[in-house]
C-alpha positions as CSV (number, residue, x, y, z in Angstrom):
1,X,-15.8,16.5,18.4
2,X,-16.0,14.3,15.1
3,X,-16.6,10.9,15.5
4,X,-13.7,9.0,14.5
5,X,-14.2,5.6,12.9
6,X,-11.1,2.9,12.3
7,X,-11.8,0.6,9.3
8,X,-9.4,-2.0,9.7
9,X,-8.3,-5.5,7.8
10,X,-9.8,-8.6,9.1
11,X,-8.5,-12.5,8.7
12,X,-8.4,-15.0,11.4
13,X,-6.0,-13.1,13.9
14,X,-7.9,-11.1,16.2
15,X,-4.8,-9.6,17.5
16,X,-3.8,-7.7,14.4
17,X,-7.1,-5.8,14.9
18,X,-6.8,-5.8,18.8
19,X,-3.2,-3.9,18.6
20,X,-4.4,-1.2,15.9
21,X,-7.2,-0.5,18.9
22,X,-5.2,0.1,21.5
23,X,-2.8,2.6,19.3
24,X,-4.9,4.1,17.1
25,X,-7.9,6.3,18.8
26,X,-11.3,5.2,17.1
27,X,-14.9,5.5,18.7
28,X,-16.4,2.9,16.0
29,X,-14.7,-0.3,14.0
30,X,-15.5,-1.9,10.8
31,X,-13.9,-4.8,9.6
32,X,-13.4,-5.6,5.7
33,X,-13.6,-9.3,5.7
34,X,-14.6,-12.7,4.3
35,X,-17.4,-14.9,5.1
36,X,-15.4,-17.4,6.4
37,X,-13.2,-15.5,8.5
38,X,-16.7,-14.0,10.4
39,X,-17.6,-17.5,11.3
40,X,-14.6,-18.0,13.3
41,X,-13.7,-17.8,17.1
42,X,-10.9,-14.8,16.5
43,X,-14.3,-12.3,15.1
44,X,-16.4,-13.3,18.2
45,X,-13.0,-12.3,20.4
46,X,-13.3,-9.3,18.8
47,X,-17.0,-8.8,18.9
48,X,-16.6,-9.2,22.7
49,X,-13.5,-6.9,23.3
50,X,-16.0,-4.4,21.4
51,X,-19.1,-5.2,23.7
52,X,-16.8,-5.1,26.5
53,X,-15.8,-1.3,25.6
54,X,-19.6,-0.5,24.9
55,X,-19.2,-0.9,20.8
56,X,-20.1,-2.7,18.4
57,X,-18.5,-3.8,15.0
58,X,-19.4,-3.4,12.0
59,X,-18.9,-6.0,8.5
60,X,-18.0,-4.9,5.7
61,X,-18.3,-8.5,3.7
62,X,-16.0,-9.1,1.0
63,X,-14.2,-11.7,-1.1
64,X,-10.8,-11.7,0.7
65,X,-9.3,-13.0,-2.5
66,X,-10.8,-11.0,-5.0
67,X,-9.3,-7.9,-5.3
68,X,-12.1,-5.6,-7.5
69,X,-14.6,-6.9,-4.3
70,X,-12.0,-5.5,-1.5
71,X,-11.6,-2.3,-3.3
72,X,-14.7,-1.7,-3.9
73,X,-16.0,-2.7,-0.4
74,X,-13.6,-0.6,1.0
75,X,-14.5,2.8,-1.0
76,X,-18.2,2.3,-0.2
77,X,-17.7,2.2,3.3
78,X,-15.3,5.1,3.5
79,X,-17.8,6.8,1.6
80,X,-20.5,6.2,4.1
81,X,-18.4,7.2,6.9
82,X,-17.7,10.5,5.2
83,X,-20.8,11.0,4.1
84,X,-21.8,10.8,7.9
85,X,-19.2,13.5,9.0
86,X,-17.1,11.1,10.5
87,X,-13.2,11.2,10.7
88,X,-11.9,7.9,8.4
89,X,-9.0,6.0,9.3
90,X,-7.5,2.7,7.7
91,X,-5.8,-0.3,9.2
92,X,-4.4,-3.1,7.4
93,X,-2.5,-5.3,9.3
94,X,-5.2,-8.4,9.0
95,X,-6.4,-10.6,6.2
96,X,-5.2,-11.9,3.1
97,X,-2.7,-9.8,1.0
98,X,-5.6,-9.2,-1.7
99,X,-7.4,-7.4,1.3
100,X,-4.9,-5.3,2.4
101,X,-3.4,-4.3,-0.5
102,X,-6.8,-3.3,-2.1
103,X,-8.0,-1.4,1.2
104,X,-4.9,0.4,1.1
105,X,-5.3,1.3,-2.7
106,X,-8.8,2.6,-1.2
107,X,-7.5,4.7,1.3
108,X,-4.8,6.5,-1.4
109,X,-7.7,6.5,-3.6
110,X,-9.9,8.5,-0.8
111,X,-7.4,10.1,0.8
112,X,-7.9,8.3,4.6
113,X,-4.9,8.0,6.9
114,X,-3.6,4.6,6.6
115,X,-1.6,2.2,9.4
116,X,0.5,-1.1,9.5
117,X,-0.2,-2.5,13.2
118,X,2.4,-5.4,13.7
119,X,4.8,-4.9,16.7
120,X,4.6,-1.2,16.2
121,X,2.2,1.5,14.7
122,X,3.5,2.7,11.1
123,X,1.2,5.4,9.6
124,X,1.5,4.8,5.8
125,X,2.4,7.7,3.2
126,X,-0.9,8.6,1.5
127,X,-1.8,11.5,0.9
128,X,-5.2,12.8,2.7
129,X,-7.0,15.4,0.1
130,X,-5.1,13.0,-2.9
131,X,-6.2,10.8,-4.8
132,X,-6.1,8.9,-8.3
133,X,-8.5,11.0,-9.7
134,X,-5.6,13.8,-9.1
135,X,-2.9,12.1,-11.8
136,X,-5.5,12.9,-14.7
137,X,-5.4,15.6,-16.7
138,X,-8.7,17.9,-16.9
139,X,-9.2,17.0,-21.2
140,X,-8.7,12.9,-19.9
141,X,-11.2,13.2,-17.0
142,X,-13.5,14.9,-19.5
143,X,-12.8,12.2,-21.6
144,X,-14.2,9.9,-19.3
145,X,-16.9,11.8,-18.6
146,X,-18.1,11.6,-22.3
147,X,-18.0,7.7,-22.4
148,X,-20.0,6.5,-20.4
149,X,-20.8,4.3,-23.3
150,X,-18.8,3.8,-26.6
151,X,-18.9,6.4,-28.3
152,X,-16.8,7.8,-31.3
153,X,-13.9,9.4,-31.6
154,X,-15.0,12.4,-33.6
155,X,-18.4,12.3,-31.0
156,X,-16.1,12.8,-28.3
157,X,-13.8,15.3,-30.5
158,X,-17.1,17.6,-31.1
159,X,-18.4,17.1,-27.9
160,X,-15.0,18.5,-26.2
161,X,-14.4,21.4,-28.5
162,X,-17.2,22.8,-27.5
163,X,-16.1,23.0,-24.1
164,X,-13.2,25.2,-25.3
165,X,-10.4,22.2,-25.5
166,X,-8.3,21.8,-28.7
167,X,-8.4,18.5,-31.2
168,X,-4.5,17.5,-30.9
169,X,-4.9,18.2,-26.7
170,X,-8.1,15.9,-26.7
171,X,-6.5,12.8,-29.3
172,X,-3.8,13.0,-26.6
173,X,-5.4,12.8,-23.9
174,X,-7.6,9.5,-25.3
175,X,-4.5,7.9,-25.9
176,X,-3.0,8.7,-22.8
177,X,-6.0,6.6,-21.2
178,X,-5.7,3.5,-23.3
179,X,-1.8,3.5,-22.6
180,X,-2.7,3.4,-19.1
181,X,-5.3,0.3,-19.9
182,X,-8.5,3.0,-18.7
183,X,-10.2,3.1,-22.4
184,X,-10.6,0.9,-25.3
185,X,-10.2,2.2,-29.1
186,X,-11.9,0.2,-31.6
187,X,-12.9,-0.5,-35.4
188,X,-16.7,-0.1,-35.9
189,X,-18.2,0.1,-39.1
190,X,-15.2,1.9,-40.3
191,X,-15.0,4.4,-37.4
192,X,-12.9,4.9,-34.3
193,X,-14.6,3.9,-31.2
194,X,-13.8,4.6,-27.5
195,X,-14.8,2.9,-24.5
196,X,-14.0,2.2,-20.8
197,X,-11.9,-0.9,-20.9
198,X,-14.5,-3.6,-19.5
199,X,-11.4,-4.9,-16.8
200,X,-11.3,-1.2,-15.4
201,X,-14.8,-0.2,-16.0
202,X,-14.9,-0.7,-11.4
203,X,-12.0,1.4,-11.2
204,X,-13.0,4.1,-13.8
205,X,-16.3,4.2,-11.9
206,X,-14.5,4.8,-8.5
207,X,-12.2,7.7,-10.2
208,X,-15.5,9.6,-11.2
């Protein structure tokens, strides 16, 4: 049977975690939480429920109010878990909004069932299988693909006709990113330059 591992929201209320346990089936837990939050009593209550069951839990440490460190934190450690042919699930019933908001981003982005544990279990719609990556278009995720650093427009023109995609499709497809704040078109020495927008440059990485 694969091992089946809840990754769930953490703050300073132990019950929000304690509830998704006892309705949601898991073998191992991992939190997403701050610093702070894993230096209070509520994380050793749930350190000892764990014990007390024969696990263990394991931190994933984050800034609870910074939402590019939530995402990210979250991604990596669904990866892992996937990577280790284990069954993912979310919970995000604890911690700050910026922590649940961004592990549930994470979860859509990865395509993990996702709950709400409050007075009663609500699995969330994502999509397992779906992700972000899925809204692009094949000529924009090639796009991305071809600047990894700035690089002209005409570079990335050339460089995509030759994989068989058409002028007009690819100019559409680069402004379809910057409308959706992904790239960056700018004047360089009299030439048109794209780039990853610096402020999405963590999410761009993610969609890859």
């Amino acid at each position: 049977m694969t091992e089946r591992v809840l990754i769930s929201t953490f703050g300073f209320d132990p019950e929000k975690v304690l509830r998704a346990l006892r309705w949601i089936a898991y073998d191992r837990l991992a939190v997403i939480a701050g610093g702070k939050s894993l230096r209070e009593p509520g994380f050793r209550r749930l350190e000892a429920a764990e014990r007390a069951s024969g696990g263990t839990v394991e931190v994933v440490a984050v800034d609870p109010f910074d939402f590019r460190s939530c995402f990210e934190g979250a991604v990596l450690a669904i990866q892992r878990h996937r990577k280790a042919g284990r069954d993912v699930r979310m919970n995000v019933s604890g911690g700050t909004k910026v922590v649940a908001d961004a592990a549930l981003l994470a979860a859509f982005q990865e395509g993990v069932e996702a709950w709400h544990c409050e007075d009663e279990p609500l699995k969330l719609p994502v999509l397992k299988g779906v992700s972000f990556a899925d809204g692009l278009g094949v000529v924009q995720k090639a796009v991305l693909a071809s600047v990894e650093r700035p690089r002209t427009v005409a570079h990335v023109v050339n460089r995509l006709r030759e994989q068989g995609h058409a002028e007009r499709t690819i100019q559409v497809a680069i402004n379809g990113l910057r409308d959706q704040g992904l790239v960056t078109l700018r004047l360089r020495e009299g030439a048109a330059v794209v780039s990853v927008d610096p402020r999405a440059t963590w999410f761009v990485k993610a969609l890859r």
